[in-house]
C-alpha positions in Angstrom: 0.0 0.0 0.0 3.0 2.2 0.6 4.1 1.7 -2.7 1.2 2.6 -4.1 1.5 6.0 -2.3 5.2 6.8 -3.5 4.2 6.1 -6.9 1.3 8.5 -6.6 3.4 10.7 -5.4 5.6 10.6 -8.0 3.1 11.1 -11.1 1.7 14.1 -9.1 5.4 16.0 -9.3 5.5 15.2 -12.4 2.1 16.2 -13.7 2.9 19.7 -11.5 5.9 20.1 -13.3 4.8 19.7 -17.0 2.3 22.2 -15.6 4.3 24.2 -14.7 6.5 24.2 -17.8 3.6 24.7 -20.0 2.7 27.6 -18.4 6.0 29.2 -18.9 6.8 28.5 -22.5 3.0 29.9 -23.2 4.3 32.6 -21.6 7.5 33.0 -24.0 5.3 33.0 -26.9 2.9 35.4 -26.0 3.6 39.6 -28.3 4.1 42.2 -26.1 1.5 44.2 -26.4 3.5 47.5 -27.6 4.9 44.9 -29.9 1.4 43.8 -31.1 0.7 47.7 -31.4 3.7 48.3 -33.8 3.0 45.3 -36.1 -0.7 46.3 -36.5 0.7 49.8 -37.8 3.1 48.8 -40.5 -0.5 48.0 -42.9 -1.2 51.6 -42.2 2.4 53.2 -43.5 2.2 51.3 -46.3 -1.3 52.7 -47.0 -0.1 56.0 -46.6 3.0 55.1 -48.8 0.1 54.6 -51.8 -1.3 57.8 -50.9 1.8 59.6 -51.2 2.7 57.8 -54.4 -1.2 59.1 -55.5 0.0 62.9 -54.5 3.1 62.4 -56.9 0.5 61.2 -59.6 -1.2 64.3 -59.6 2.2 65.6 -62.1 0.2 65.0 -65.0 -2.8 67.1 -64.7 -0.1 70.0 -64.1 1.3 69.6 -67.5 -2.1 69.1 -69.1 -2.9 72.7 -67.6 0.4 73.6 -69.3 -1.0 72.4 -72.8 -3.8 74.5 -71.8 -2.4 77.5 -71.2 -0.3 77.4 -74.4 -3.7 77.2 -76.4 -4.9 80.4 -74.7 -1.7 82.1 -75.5 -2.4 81.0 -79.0 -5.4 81.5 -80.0 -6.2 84.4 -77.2 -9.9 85.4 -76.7 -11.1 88.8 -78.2 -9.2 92.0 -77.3 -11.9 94.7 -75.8 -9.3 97.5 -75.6 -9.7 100.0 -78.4 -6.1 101.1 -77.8 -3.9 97.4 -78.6 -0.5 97.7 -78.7 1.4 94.4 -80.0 3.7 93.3 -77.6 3.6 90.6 -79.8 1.5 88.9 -82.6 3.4 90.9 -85.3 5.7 90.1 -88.0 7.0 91.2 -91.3 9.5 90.7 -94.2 10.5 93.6 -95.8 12.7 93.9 -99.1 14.7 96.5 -101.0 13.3 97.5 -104.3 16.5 97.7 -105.4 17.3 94.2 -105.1 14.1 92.4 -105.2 11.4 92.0 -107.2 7.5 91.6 -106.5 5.9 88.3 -108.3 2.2 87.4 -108.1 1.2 83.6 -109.3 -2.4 82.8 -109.3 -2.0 79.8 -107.4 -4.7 77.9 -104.9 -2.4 76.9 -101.9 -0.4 78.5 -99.4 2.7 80.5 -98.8 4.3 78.2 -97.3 3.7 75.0 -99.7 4.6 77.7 -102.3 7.8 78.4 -100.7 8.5 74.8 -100.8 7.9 74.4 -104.2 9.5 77.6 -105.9 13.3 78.1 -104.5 14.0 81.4 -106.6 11.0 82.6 -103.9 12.6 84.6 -101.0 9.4 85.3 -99.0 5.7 84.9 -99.9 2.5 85.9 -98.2 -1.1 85.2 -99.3 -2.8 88.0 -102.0 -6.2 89.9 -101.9 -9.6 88.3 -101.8 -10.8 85.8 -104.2 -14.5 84.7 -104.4 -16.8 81.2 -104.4 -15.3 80.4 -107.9 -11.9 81.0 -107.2 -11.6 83.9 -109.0 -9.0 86.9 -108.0 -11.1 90.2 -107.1 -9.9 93.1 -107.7 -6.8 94.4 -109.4 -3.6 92.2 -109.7 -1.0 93.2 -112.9 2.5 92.8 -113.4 3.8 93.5 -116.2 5.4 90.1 -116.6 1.8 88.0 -116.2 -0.4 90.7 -116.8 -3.7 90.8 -115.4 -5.0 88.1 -112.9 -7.3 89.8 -111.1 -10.8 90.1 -112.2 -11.3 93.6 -111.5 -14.1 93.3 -109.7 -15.0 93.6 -106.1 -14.4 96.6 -104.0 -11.2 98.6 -104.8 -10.7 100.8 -102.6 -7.0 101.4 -102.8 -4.6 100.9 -105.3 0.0 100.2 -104.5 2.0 100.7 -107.9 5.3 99.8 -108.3 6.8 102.8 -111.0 10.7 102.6 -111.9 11.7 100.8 -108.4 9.5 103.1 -105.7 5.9 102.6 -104.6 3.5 104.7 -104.2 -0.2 104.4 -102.9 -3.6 105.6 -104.3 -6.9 105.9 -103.3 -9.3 104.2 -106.2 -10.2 107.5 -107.2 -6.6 108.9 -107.8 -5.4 106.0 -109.6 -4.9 106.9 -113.4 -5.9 103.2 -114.7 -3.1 103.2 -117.1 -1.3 99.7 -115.7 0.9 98.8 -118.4 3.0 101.7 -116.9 3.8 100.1 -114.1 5.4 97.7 -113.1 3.2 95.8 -110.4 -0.4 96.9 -109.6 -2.7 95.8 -106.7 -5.8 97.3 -106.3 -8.0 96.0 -103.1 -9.7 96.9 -99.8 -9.6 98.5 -97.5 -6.6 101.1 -98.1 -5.3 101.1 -94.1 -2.3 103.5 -94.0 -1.3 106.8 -96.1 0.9 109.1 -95.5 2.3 107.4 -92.2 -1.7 108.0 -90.5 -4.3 105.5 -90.0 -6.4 105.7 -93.5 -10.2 106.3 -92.8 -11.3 103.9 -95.1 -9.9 101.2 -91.8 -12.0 103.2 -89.7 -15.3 101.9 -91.4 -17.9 100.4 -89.1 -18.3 97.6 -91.6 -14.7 96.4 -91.0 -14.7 96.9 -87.3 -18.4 95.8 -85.9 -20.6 92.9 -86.1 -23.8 93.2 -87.2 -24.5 92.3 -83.4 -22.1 94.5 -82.2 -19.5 92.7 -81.6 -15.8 93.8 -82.5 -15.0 92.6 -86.0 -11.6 90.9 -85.6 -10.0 88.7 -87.5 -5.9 87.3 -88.5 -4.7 89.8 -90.7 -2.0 90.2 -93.8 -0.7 93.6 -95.4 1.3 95.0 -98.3 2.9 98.0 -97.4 6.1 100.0 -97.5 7.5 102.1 -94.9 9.9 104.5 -97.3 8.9 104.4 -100.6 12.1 102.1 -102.0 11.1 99.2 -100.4 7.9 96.3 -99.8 7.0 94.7 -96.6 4.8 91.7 -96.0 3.1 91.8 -92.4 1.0 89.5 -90.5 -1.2 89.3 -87.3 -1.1 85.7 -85.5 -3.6 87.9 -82.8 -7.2 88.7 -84.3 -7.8 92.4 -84.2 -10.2 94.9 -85.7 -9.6 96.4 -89.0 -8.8 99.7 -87.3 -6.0 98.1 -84.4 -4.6 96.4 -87.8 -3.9 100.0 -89.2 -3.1 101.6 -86.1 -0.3 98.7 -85.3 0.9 99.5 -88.7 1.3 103.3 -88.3 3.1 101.9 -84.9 5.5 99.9 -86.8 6.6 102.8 -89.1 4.9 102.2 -92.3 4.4 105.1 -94.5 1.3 103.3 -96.8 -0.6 100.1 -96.6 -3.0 98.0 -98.2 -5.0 95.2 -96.5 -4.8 92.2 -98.2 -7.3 88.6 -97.2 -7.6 87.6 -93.5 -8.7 85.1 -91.4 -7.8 81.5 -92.3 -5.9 82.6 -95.5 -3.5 85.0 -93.4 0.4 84.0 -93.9 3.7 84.6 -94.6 6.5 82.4 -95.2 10.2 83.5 -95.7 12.4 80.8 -97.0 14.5 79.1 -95.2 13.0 81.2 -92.5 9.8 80.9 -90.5 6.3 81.0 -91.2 3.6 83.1 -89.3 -0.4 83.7 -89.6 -2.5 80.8 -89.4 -2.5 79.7 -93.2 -5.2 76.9 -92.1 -7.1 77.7 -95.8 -5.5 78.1 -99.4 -5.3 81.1 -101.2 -6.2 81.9 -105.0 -3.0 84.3 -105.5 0.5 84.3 -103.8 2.4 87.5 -103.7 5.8 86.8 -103.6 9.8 88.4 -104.3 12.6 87.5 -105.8 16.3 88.8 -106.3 16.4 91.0 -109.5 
């Protein structure tokens, strides 16, 4: 019976002792709890990590406001100030009578492509106005290709080329006698003369919408700004007809004839730039060449 006790005895140590030990590796095992804390953060730093890689993301829409601005800058809304003055949106090309020589080619494209095509062409921009049919209005002679205007239309204002100067008329001053000269073109509306703003730009037709709204549109010009030489000008910023001849006067041109607008407007100078929108063809180019 005493054996039975010892051996009783025994198992119960035993069993208290794997107790015991059981007790103190579940012990071992167990996360601190400031432990536990940090590993339940690290999902939230990552999620942050995305939302800082979503803040860097934003980069595009910045440039896409870029590309945005850019089309403001070029095609810029109406002006509503009656006194413009071009800080830009102007260029010209202008050319020693002396040394060059003014062309016209009845042509349906644009300076540019004609630039391309015609290497004796130094610079080009597009001629008057030309109606549904195609046909050149007004007056275009040289003595070289004669007439290719149709002389009809309004004229308005005439530039001659005589003996290597040019001179400006109003259509009632002009003698009619072209074969005299060497280049003639007579269009609308006459926009400089004797260094002033003509009046002729100061029409309401040219300047107000029937709904009274300014008239403005991309405009070219013919001028000269002493007599011995011929300048091609351009707009890339629409305008009234009267800001056209005022910018003109600005510029130092003595006379000046307005030649087609809007989506014909260009000038090209070769191996140079081109300017004016040019996004239609013309029916004439107006070009020069070296004598």
């Amino acid at each position: 019976m005493k054996k039975y006790y010892i051996i009783i005895a025994i198992l119960v140590v035993l069993l208290v002792g794997l107790l015991a030990w059981g007790r103190s590796e579940f012990k071992n095992n167990q996360v601190d709890p400031e432990d536990r804390l940090f590993v339940e953060d690290e999902p939230d730093d990552e999620e942050d990590d995305v939302d800082d890689e979503q803040v860097v993301d934003d980069t595009p829409d910045e440039e896409s406001d870029d590309v945005q601005d850019e089309d403001e800058v070029t095609a810029p809304p109406p002006q509503q100030n009656d006194d413009i003055v071009f800080e830009q949106g102007f260029y010209e090309s202008c050319y020693a009578l002396s040394e060059y020589e003014l062309v016209f080619a009845k042509q349906t494209t644009t300076p540019r492509e004609f630039l391309l095509n015609h290497s004796d062409a130094v610079a080009a921009i597009n001629g008057v106005f030309y109606d549904t049919q195609g046909d050149v209005q007004g007056a275009v002679y040289s003595q070289k290709s004669g007439h290719l205007g149709n002389q009809e239309g309004r004229i308005s204002g005439y530039f001659v080329i005589p003996n290597g100067a040019m001179g400006a008329y109003g259509a009632d001053e002009f003698d009619n006698t072209f074969p005299k000269y060497e280049a003639v073109i007579g269009t609308h509306p006459m926009l400089v003369l004797d260094s002033s703003i003509h009046a002729q730009a100061d029409e309401k037709q040219y300047n107000i919408n029937t709904d009274g709204t300014r008239r403005e549109f991309f405009r070219s010009a013919i001028g000269t700004k002493n007599a011995r030489n011929v300048c091609f000008a351009v707009t890339t910023k629409i305008v009234t007809m009267h800001d056209w001849a005022k910018e003109l006067v600005n510029q130092g041109y003595s006379a000046a004839l307005n030649l087609d607008g809007g989506p014909v407007s260009q000038m090209s100078v070769q191996g140079g730039a081109t300017y004016g929108l040019g996004a239609s063809d013309t029916a004439l180019v107006i070009y020069v060449t070296r004598k």
